[in-house]
N, C-alpha and C positions, 0 to 999 in steps of 0.2 A: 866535643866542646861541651863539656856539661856545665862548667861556671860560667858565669854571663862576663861578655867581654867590658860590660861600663855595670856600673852602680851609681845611682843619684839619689839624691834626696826629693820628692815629691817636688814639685813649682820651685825648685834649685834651678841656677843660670841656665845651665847643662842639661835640665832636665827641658827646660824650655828651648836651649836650640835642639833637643832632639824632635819636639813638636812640632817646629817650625820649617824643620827640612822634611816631614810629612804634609802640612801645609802647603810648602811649596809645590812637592811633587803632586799635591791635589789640584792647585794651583793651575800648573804645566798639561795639567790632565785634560780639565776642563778647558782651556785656552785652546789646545792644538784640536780637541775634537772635530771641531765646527769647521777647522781649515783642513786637515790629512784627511777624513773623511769623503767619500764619495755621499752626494745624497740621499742617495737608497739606502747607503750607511745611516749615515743619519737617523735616518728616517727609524730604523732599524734601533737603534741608540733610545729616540726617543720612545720605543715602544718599551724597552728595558727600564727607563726611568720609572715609566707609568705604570709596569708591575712593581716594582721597587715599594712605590707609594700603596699600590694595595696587598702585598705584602707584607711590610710595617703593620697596616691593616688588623691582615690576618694574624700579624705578633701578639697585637696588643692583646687578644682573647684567647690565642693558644699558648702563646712565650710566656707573658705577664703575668697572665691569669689563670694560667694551668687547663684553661676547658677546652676539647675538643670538638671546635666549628669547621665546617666547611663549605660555609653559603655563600661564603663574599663574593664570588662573581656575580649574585644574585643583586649587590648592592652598586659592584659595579655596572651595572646594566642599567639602573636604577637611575643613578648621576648622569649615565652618559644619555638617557633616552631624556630623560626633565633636559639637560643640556640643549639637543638635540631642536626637541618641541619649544622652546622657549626662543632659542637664536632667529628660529626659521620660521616658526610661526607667528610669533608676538614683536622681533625685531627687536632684540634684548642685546646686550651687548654679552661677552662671555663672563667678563669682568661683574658685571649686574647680576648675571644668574650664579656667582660662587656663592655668595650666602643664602642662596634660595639650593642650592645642591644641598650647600652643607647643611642647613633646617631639615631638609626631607630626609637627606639619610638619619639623621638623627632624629626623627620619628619614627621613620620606620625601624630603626632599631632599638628604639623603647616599646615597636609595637609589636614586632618578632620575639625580644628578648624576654622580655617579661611572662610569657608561658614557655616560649622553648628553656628558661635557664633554671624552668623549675625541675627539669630533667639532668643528669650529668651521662659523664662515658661517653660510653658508644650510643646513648639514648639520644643523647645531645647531638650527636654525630648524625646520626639518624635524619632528625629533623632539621639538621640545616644543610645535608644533602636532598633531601626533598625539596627546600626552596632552592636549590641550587639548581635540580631537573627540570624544575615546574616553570622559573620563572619565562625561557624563553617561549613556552607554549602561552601564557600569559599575556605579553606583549602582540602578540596575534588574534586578542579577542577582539569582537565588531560587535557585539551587545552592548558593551558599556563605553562603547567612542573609542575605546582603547588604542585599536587599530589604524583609525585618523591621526591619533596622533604620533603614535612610535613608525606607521609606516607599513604594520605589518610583516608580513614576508618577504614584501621588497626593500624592510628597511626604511630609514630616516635619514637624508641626504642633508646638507647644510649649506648653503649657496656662501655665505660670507666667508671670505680668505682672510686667512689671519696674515696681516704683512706687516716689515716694520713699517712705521712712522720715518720720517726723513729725518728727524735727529735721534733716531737708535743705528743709522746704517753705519755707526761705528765701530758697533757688536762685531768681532773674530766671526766671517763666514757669513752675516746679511749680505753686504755689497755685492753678490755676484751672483755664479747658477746654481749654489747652495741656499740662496737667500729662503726662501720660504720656509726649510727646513732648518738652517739654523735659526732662525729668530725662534719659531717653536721651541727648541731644544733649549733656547736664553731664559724663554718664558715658563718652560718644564724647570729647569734648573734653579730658576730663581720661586716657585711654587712650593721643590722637595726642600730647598732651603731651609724657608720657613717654618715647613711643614715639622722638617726633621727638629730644629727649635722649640719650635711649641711642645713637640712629645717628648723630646727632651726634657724640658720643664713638668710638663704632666708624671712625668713617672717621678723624677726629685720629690713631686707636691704631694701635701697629705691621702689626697686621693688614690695616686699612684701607687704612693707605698703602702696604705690598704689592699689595694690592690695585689701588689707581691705577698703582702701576709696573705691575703686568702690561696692564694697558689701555691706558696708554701708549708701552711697547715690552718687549713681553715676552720679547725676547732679551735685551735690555737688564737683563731684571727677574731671569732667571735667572743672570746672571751674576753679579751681585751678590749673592746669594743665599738669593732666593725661592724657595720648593717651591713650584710652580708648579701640582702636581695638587693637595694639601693648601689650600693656598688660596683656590685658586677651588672647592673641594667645598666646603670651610666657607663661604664667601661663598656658594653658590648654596643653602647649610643656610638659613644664617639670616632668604636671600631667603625662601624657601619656609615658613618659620616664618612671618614676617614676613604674608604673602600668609594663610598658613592664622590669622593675629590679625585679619583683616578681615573670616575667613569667618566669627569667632567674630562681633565684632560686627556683623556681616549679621543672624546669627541671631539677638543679640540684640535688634537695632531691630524688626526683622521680625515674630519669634515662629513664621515658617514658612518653611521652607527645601525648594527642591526643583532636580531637575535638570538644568531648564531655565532655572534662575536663573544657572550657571555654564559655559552652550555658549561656542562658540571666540567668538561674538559679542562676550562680555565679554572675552576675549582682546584682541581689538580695540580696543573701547573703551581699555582699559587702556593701548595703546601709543598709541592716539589722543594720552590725558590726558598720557603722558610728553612724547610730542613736543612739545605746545601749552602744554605747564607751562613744560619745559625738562629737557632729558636733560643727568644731570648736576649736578643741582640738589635740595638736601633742599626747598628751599620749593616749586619747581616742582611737586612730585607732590601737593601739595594744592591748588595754584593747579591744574594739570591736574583734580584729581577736581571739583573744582568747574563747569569751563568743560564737563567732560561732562553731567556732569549736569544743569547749570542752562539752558546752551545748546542742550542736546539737547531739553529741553524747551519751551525759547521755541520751537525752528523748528516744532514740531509744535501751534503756535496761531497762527503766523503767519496769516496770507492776505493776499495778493496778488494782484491782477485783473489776466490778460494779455489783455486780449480775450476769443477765444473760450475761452482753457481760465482758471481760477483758481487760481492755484498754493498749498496750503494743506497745514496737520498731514497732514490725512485722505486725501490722492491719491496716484497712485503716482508721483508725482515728490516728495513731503516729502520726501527725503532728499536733494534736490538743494541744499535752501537749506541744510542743514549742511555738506555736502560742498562747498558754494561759498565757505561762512565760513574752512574750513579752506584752501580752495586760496590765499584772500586772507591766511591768516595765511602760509603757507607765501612769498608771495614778501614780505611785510611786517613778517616777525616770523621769521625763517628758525631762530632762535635760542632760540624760546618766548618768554612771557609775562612769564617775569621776566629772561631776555636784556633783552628791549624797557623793561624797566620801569627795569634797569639802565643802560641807553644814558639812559633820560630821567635816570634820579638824575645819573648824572655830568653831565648837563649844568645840575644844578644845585647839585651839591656834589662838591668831590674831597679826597678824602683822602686825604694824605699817610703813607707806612710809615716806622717808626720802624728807627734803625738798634740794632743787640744795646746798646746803652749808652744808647736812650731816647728821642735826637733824631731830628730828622724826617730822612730824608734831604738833605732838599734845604732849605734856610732856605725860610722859609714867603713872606719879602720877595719871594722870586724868582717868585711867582706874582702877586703884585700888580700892580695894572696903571698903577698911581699915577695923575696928573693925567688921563692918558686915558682912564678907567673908565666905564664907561657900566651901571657894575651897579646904578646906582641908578635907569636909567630901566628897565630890565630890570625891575627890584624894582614899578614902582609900576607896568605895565601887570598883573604878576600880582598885583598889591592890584586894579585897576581892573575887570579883565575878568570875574574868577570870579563876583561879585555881581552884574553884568549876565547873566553867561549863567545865574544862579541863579534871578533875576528869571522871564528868559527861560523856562527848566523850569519853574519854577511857574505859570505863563502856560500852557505846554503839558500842563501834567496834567489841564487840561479836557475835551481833545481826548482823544475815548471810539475810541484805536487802537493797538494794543499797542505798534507800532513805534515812533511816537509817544511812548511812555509809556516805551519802555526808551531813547529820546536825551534826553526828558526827564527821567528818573533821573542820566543820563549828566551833562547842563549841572550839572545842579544838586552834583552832587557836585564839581564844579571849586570850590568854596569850600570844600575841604580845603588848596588852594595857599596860605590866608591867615596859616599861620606861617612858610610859607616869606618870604615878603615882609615881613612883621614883622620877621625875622632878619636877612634882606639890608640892612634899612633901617636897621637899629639899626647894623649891623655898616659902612655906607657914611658915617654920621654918627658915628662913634667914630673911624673913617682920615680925616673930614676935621678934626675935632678936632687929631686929632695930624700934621695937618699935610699930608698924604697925597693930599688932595683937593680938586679948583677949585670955588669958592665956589658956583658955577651944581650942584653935585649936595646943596645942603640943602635946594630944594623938592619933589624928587621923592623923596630920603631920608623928607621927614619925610611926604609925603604917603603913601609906602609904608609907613611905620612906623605911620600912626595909622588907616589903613583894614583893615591887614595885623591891626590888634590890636583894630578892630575884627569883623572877621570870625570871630579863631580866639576871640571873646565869644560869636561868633553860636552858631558851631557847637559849644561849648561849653554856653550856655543851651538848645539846640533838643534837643540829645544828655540832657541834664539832663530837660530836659519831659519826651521820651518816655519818659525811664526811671520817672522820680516817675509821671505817669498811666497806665502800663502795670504797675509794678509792684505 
């Protein structure tokens, strides 16, 4: 399939329902979480979100801004312990202490940044793994009170439950023995929301795209006439804010924060989740917090029989079968998760850029492929396939083996492809209409068209059930 099955024009009709059946499925995603979840899931979910957000974090200074940090767990430690001392000991609301989070990280990351970013490379790298190691021995001093307030070595406990109010128990997953952890998860999702908004607009804004110019040649970037120290101090501020908002909501999923929760290990993690999301990328850094956490947790139920030894969670080789995942993404996905994901979209939609007065660049005819198109038999193996191998999954959810059971998750989800093939099908039967198309592409059109709209009924009605019986 090397020609993309649809071509649109930027913000065309067509371009936006392709938008909006990704919408939906984010939509359907967020909705059924809170209810098919167990709450250790949850729980579990919420702790992915909250790397999510401090990875974004770490984007904004390695992806955006080309420099190599790796302290933020330092920051998150930071958010979550001011959190922590502030709920429990002053009787602050969580709500009250956000803009006292976000002030402190963004002091101390004016007060870190400004000698460490006099350094770059691996110099840089250097010294913000130093605050990465140092900071949990830090939180254990008793010279300077430190210790009363983070807890010390036993940690900082937080007595206040976060519960819904009686008019949010209409939130998907509050009303019942999910409650505590769904509302969290309401309160996490409605937090990255915003979150992901605002940095969205930061990187659009003059500052932002300073920002990229320095990343991308910062001689360059000074010429034109970027302040080049001013800049990145304030980009590694808002990083370091940004980081210390994750440490808030750590502490508020948690309820207990200490300082073994934020060693240089979480450092790692963190640049794990950028690499594997995608450096560079606002989605990546949630698509990263998720593959840490969710995947880190599959390889530690795995097992696997080598003969004499069994390679499982509990040995001391568990950490081989992550670090093999990663080796495979690294020559398969060199790019991250949503590079990859974007290699596949373009090979199934391209869209076209509009020029300053509206039109496409290029007439949209000239991607056509007219009488030789073969997008329609393209279209009905992805109407044919998805349902067989969905078949196929549900067949395999028998089979009592995790591995098993996460390819069986896997088939089964390939009948998300069924609007794509609805789309293609309608769209191959409307060019052979107008004339566009040899008569031999109306059986597979129309067989695409009506298995394609059967499916996206299926998953429609099935996304429907679980919510009605769960909620």
């Amino acid at each position: 399939m090397s020609a993309p099955l649809v071509v649109v024009a930027k913000d065309s009709a067509e371009h936006k329902r392709w938008k909006n059946v990704q919408w939906l499925y984010l939509a359907g995603f967020l909705l059924l979480t809170p209810l098919v979840l167990e709450p250790f899931e949850i729980g579990k979910m919420n702790r992915a979100l909250i790397m999510g957000v401090a990875i974004l974090a770490v984007n904004l200074v390695v992806g955006f801004n080309g420099m190599l940090a790796l302290g933020h767990s330092a920051f998150m430690g930071i958010g979550a312990f001011v959190t922590a001392s502030m709920v429990q000991d002053e009787n602050w609301d969580y709500w009250q202490v956000l803009p006292i989070v976000l002030i402190v990280g963004f002091i101390m990351g004016v007060v870190i940044g400004l000698p460490a970013l006099r350094v770059k490379g691996l110099y840089l790298a250097l010294v913000t793994i130093a605050q990465a190691a140092v900071f949990p021995t830090l939180v254990n001093i008793d010279e300077l009170g430190i210790a009363k307030r983070t807890g010390g070595p036993n940690g900082k406990g937080v007595s206040e439950e976060v519960l819904a109010p009686s008019y949010l128990e209409w939130l998907p997953g509050v009303d019942g023995a999910r409650g505590g952890s769904a509302y969290r998860y309401w309160i996490l999702v409605l937090m990255i929301g915003i979150t992901l908004l605002l940095v969205t607009n930061y990187i659009r804004s003059r500052p932002g795209r300073a920002v990229l110019a320095i990343r991308d040649n910062e001689a360059g970037a000074a010429v034109y006439g970027v302040n080049l120290p001013v800049a990145k101090t304030m980009n590694f501020a808002i990083s370091a804010s940004l980081g210390s908002l994750a440490g808030l909501m750590w502490c508020l999923d948690k309820g207990f924060v200490a300082g073994q929760d934020f060693t240089f290990l979480l450092a790692i993690d963190l640049i794990i989740g950028l690499v594997l999301g995608g450096v560079g990328t606002i989605q990546g850094s949630i698509v990263g917090g998720l593959f840490v956490v969710w995947v880190n947790d599959l390889t530690k139920r795995i097992s696997i029989p080598l003969g004499l030894y069994t390679l499982n969670g509990d040995g001391p080789l568990a950490k081989a079968i992550f670090g093999l995942i990663l080796i495979l993404f690294t020559f398969f996905a060199p790019g991250g998760i949503v590079s990859l994901a974007r290699m596949v979209s373009s090979k199934l939609i391209q869209v076209v850029p509009l020029t300053p007065s509206g039109e496409p660049i290029e007439p949209l005819s000239n991607y056509d492929p007219g009488m030789e198109s073969t997008r329609a038999d393209a279209a009905m193996k992805l109407a044919v396939v998805p349902p067989v191998l969905l078949a196929i999954g549900w067949l395999l959810m028998a089979v009592n083996n995790l591995i098993v059971g996460v390819l069986a998750f896997g088939l089964r989800m390939t009948i998300l492809m069924a609007p794509v093939a609805m789309l293609v099908g309608s769209n191959e039967l409307k060019a052979h209409a107008a004339g566009n198309r040899a008569d031999s592409v109306q059986g597979p059109a129309n067989m695409a068209r009506l298995l394609g709209a059967a499916g996206t009924l299926f998953v429609i009605v099935y996304a429907v059930q679980r919510f009605v019986l769960n909620y």
